[in-house]
N, C-alpha and C positions, 0 to 999 in steps of 0.2 A: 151213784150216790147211795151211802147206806146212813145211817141212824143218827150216829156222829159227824157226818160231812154237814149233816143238815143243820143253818146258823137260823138263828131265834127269827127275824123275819120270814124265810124257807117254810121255818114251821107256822106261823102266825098263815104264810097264805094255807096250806096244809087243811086250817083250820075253817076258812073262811066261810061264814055263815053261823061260827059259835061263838060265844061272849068271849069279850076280852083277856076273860081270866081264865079261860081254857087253854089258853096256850104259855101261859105262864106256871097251871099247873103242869102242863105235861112236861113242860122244862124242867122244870126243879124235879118231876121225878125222873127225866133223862137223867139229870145230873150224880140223881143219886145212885143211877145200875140198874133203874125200874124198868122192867118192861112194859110195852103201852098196853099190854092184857091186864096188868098187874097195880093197875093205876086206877084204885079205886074208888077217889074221889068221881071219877070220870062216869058220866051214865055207860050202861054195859054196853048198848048200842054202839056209841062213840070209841070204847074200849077193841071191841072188834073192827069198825073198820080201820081204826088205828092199826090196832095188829096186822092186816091184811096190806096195809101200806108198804109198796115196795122200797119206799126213800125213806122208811123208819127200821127199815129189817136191821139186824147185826150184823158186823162184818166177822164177827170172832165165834169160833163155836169148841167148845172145849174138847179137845183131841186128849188130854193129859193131863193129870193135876198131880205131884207128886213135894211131899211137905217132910221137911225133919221131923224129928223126934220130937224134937223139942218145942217145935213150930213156929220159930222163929223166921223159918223161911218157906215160902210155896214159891213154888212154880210150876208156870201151864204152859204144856204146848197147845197154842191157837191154830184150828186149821180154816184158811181165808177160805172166801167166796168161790175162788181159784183152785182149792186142794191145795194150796203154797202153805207150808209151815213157821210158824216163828212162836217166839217165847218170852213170856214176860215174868221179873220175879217180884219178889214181893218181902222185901226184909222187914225186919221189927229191931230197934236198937231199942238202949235204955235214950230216953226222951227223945226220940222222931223216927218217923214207916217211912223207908224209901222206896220205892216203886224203881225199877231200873228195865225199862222202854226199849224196844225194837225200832228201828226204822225203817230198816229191807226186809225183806226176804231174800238170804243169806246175802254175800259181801264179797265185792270185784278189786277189795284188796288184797286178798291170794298173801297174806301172813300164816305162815306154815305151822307155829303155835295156835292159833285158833282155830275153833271147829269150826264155827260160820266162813273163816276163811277157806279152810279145806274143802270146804263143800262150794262154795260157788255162788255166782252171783242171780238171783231170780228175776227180781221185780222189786220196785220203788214202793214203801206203803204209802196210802193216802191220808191226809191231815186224819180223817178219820177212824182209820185203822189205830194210829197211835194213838188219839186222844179214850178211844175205846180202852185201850191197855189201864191205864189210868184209871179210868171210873170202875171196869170191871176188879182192880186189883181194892182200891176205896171201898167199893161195896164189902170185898171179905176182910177187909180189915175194920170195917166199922161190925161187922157182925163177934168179934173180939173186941169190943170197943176200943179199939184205936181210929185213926186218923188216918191220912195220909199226908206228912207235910213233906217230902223231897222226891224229886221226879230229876231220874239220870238216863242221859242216853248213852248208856255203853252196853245194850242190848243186840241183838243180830244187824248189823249193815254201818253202814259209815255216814252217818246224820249229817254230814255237811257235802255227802255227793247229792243228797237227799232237801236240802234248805228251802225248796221252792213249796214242799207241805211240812216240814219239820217247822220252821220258823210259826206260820199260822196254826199248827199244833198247840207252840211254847203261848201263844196270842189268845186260844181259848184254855186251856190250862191258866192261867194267869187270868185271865178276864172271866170269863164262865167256872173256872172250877175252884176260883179261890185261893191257887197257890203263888206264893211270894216268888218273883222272878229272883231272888235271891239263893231260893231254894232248887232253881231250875239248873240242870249241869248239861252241857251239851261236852259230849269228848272224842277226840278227832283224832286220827291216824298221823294228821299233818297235810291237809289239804287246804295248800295257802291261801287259795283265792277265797275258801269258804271262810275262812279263820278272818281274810280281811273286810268280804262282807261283813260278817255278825258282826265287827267291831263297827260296824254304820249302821247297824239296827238297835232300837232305842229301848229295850228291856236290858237291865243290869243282870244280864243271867253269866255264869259262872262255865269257866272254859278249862278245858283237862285235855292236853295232850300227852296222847301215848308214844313215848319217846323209845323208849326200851334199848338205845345204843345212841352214846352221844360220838360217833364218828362215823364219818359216812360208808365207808369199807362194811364196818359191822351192821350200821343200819338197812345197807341195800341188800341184805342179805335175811334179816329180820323180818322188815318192814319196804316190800320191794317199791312202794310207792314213793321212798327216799329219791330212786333215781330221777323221778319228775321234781320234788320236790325238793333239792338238799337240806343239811341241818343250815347254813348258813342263808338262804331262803323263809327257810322256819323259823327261824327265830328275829329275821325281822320281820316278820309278821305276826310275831309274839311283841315284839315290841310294838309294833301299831296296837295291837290289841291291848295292853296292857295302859298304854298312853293314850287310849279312846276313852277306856271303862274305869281305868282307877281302881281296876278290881286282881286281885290276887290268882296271877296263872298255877297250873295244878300240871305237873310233869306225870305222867303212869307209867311207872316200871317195873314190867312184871320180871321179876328175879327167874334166869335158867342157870341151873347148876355148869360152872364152868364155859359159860358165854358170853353173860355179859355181870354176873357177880364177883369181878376182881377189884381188886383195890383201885390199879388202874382206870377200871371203868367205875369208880366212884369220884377219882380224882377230878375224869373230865365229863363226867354230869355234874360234880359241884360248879366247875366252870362255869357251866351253861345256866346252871340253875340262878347262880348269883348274878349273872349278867341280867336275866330280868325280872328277876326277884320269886323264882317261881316255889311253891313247897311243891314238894316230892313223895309221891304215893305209890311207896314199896308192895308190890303184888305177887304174894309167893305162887305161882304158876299152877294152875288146874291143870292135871294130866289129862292128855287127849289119846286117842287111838292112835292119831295120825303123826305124832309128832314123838319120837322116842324119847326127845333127852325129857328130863324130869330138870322139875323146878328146884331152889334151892332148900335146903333143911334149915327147919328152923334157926337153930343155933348162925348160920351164917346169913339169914334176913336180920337178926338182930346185928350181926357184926357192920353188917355195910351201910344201915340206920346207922350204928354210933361212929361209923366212919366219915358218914356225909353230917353229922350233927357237928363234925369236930373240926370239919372244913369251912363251918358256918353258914349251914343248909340245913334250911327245916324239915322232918322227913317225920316220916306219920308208914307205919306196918298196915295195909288194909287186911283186916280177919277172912279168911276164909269161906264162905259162908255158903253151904247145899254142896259141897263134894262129895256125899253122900245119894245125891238125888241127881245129880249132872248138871250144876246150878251154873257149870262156868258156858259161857254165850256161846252156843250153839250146840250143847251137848245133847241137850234132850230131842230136838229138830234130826240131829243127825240119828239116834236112836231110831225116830220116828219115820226115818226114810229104809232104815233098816241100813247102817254103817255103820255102830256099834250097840251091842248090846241093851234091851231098854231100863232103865229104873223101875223100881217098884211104883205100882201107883200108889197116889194115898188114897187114904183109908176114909171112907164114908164116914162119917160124924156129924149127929146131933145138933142142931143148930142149938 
C-alpha cells in the first residue's frame, strides 16, 4: 500500500489519537500533490512522522520529465517502487488539461505498432499507482494555472485486462478528485468481457475502441488479440455497451500508410461505425523503432475524414501532440530501458 491506495477512513485510523480535522487536512493536501512534509497546517512533529509512514510513501518517482516547446504537453517517465517503468502525459487544449493515464507496466497485447506493445508485458498497476498519475500531472498543471478536467486511459497497458483497480481508480477520480465521469475515457484494444462488464458498472464514463482494421484478415494481423476476440464479437459487445449507457462509442484508428488507409478500408469502417452509431478518431501514427511502415501524410488523413464524412460517419483528426519528446505510449519507457534513443529532458524552470 502506498499514498494513494490509502482511502479517507485508512487514513482517519493512520491518525488515530489527533482531532478530527487532522485528517481531513491531510486529505485535501493528498488530493492536491502535497506531500505530508509539506503540509504545513500540520504541527512539524505530526509532519515528520507522517513523512516516515510507509502506507503514505509515493509509488511514482520522477525518472524523466521531457516538455515541448511550446508547453503544451509534459510527459514523465515514472519509475515504480519495483524499478518498472511507465508514463504519464499531460496535454493543455484550448478549454480543457487531459491527463492520459497508464495502467500497466508495458502491455500483453503484442500490437506491433506500439512501443508498450513491443516491449512486453510487466505487471498490473495498482488503484493507486494510477490515481497518483492524475494528482501528480493536476499539481503541474495547477502550477500554470489550469485544471485538470479529462482523464484518458490510452497510456501503457490495456485497462480492461486491468478493471479489478482500474475501475476503483475511475471511483476515486470521480469521488475524491472531482472529476466528471463524463470526462473519464477508458479505451480498449477489444477485450469483450471487459467492454461487457463496464457496461454493468454505474459511472457514465466514455468508452473508445481501438479498431484500427474493420476485417478480421487485417485485424488479426494488427491487433493479434482479434483472434480471441472477433470484429463480429466486438461489436456486439459494442452494442451492449452502447444500449446500457446511451452514451456515444469512440472507434481509434490510427492511419498506417498503405494498410489500413484505403478507400476500401474506409468503406467498411463506415459499416461498422454506422451500425452502432460510433464517431471515429482518425490517429496519424507515431513512428516507432520497432515498427517500419510509417503513418499516413497529412494530406491523405484528411482524405479518408472526408471520405468517412461522406459515408455518413462522424470522424474527428486527433492532432499529434509530443512527437518531439516520444509522447506516443511507450516511447519514452522504452528509451528508458535503453531500445531507443532517449529525448531531451526538460528544462528546469522557475516556478
Amino acid at each position: 500500500m502506498a499514498r494513494y491506495d490509502v482511502t479517507p477512513a485508512e487514513l482517519a485510523a493512520l491518525l488515530d489519537g489527533e482531532p478530527a480535522y487532522r485528517a481531513r487536512q491531510v486529505w485535501e493536501g493528498l488530493r492536491r500533490g502535497d506531500a505530508p512534509e509539506d503540509l504545513t497546517p500540520l504541527p512539524r512533529v505530526l509532519r515528520a512522522r507522517l513523512a516516515a509512514e510507509p502506507a503514505l510513501a509515493p509509488s511514482l518517482r520522477e525518472d524523466t520529465a521531457v516538455e515541448t516547446d511550446d508547453g503544451d504537453t509534459v510527459k514523465w517517465r515514472w519509475a515504480l517502487a519495483d524499478g518498472r517503468l511507465i508514463e504519464t502525459v499531460l496535454m493543455h487544449y484550448a478549454g480543457r488539461t487531459t491527463v492520459c493515464v497508464s495502467s500497466q507496466a508495458g502491455c500483453a497485447m503484442a500490437c506491433g505498432f506500439c512501443a508498450t506493445g513491443q516491449a512486453g508485458f510487466e505487471r498490473n498497476l495498482t488503484t493507486g499507482e494510477i490515481v497518483e498519475q492524475v494528482v501528480r500531472a493536476g499539481a503541474e498543471a495547477r502550477r500554470t494555472g489550469r485544471r485538470v478536467s479529462n482523464v484518458v486511459f490510452m497510456g501503457m497497458g490495456e485497462p480492461l485486462a486491468n478493471l479489478d483497480r482500474v475501475w476503483p481508480a475511475i471511483e476515486r477520480m470521480h469521488g475524491d478528485l472531482g472529476l466528471s465521469a463524463r470526462h473519464l475515457t477508458v479505451s480498449t484494444i477489444g477485450i469483450v468481457p471487459g467492454i461487457r462488464r463496464l457496461a454493468s458498472l454505474p459511472l457514465p464514463v466514455n468508452l473508445a475502441v481501438s479498431l484500427h482494421a474493420a476485417d478480421d484478415a487485417l485485424r488479426d494481423e494488427l491487433v493479434p488479440v482479434n483472434r480471441r476476440y472477433p470484429l463480429e464479437a466486438l461489436l456486439e459487445a459494442c452494442r451492449a455497451w452502447v444500449d446500457a449507457k446511451g452514451r456515444r462509442l469512440s472507434f481509434e484508428w490510427a492511419l498506417i500508410a498503405g494498410v489500413n488507409d484505403r478507400a476500401g478500408d474506409a468503406a467498411r469502417l463506415a459499416e461498422l461505425a454506422r451500425e452502432v452509431r460510433a464517431h471515429v478518431n482518425l490517429i496519424p501514427l507515431n513512428p516507432t523503432p520497432g515498427y517500419a511502415v510509417r503513418g499516413t501524410p497529412a494530406a491523405g488523413v484528411r482524405a479518408f475524414r472526408d471520405l468517412l464524412e461522406s459515408l455518413g460517419v462522424n470522424a474527428t483528426v486527433r492532432r499529434n501532440r509530443g512527437t518531439d519528446i516520444d509522447a506516443a505510449c511507450g516511447q519514452l519507457a522504452a528509451a528508458g530501458a535503453g531500445r531507443v534513443p532517449p529525448p531531451r529532458r526538460r528544462a528546469d524552470r522557475p516556478d
